[in-house]
GUNU-231241 format. One record per residue (C-alpha): x, y, z; residue number from 1. Coordinates in Angstrom, 1 decimal, padded with zeros to 4 digits, always signed. Last residue first. Layout:
% residues N
east = X&north = Y&up = Z&resi = NUM
...
***
This chain:
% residues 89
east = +089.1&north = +093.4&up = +118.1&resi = 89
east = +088.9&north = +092.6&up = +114.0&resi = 88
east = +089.8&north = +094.9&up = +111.7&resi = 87
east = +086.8&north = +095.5&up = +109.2&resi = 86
east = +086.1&north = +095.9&up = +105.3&resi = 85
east = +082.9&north = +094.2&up = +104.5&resi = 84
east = +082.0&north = +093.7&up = +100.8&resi = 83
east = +078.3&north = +092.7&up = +100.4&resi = 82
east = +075.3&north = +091.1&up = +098.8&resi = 81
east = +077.0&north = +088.1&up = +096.9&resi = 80
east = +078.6&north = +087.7&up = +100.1&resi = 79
east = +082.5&north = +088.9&up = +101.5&resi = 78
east = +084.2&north = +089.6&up = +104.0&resi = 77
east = +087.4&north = +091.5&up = +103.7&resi = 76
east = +089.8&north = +092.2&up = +107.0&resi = 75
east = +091.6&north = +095.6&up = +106.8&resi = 74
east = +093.0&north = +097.5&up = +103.7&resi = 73
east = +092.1&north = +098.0&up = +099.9&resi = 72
east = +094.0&north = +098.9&up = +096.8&resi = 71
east = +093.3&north = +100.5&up = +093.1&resi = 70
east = +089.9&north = +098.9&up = +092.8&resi = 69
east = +088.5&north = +099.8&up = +089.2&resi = 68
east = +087.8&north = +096.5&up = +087.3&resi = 67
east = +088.0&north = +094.4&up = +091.0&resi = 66
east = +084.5&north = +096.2&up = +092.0&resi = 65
east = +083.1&north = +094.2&up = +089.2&resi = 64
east = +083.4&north = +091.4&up = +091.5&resi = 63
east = +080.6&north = +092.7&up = +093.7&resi = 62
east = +078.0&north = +092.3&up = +090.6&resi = 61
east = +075.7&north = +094.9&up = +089.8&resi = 60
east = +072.5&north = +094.4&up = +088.1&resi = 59
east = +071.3&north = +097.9&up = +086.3&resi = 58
east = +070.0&north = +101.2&up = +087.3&resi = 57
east = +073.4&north = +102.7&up = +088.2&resi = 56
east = +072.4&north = +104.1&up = +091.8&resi = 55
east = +069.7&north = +101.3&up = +092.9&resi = 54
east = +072.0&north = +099.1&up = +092.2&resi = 53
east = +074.8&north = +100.2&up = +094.1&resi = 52
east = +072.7&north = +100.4&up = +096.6&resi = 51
east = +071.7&north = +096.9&up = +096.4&resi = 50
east = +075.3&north = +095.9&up = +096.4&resi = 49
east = +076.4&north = +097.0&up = +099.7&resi = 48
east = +080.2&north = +098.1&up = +100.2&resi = 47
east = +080.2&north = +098.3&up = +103.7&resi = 46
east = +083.6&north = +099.8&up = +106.0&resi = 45
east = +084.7&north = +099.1&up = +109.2&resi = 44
east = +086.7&north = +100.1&up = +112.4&resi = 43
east = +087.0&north = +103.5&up = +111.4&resi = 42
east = +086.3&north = +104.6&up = +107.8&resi = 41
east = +088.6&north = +106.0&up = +104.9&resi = 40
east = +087.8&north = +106.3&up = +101.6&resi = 39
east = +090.5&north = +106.5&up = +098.6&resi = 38
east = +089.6&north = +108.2&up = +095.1&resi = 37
east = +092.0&north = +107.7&up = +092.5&resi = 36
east = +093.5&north = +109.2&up = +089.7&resi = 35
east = +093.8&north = +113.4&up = +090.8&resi = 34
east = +093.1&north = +112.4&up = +094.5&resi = 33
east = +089.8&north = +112.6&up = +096.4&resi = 32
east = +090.0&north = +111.8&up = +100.0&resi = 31
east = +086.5&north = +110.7&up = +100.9&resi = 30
east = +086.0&north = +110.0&up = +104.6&resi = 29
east = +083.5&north = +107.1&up = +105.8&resi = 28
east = +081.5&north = +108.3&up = +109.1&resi = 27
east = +078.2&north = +107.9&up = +106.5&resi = 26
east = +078.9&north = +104.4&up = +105.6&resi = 25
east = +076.1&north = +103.5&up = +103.2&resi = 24
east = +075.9&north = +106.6&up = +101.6&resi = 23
east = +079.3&north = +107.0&up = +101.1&resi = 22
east = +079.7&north = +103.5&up = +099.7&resi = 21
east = +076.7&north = +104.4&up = +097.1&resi = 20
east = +078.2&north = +107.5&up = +096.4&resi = 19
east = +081.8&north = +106.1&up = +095.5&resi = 18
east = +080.1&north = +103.4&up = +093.4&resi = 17
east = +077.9&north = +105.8&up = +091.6&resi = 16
east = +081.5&north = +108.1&up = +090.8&resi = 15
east = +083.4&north = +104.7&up = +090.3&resi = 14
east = +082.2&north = +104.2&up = +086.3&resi = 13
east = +082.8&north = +107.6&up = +085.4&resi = 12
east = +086.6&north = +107.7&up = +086.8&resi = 11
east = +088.8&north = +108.2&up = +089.6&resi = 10
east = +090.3&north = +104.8&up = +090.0&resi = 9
east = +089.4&north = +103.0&up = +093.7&resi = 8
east = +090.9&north = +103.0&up = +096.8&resi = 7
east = +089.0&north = +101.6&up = +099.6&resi = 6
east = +090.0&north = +102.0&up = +103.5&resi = 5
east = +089.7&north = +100.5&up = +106.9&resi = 4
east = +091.0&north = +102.7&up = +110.1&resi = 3
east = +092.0&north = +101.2&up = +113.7&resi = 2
east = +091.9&north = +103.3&up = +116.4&resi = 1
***
């Protein structure tokens, strides 16, 4: 098996971000620590912009992911549209 993950602070700003990735990625775990909130997926893991979006009402830019991300691990692609977490085969 080969798990991806996100780690990101625990605080107002993440909570949409959190819900958009578990929307988007419905096999995703949430482990929900006192600072930080890490979520786990098998074999990949999207963080879509869009749905971020459509969660905080305003423009979101991917690279405002870097204000809050704690850690991250597997393969990272990356568009204006998306953050892919994956392991390849």
């Amino acid at each position: 098996m080969s798990t991806v993950f996100i780690a990101l602070q625990a605080n107002e700003d993440t909570r949409p971000i959190i819900e958009a990735i578990t929307a988007d990625n419905p096999h995703a775990v949430v482990n929900q620590q006192p600072a930080m909130v890490k979520i786990d997926a098998e074999h990949s893991l999207v963080v879509r912009r869009q749905t971020i979006e459509e969660l905080i009402g305003r423009d979101f830019d991917l690279q405002e992911l870097q204000i809050n991300l704690i850690t991250l691990s597997g393969h990272v692609d990356e568009t204006d549209d998306e953050l892919t977490l994956h392991w390849n085969a």
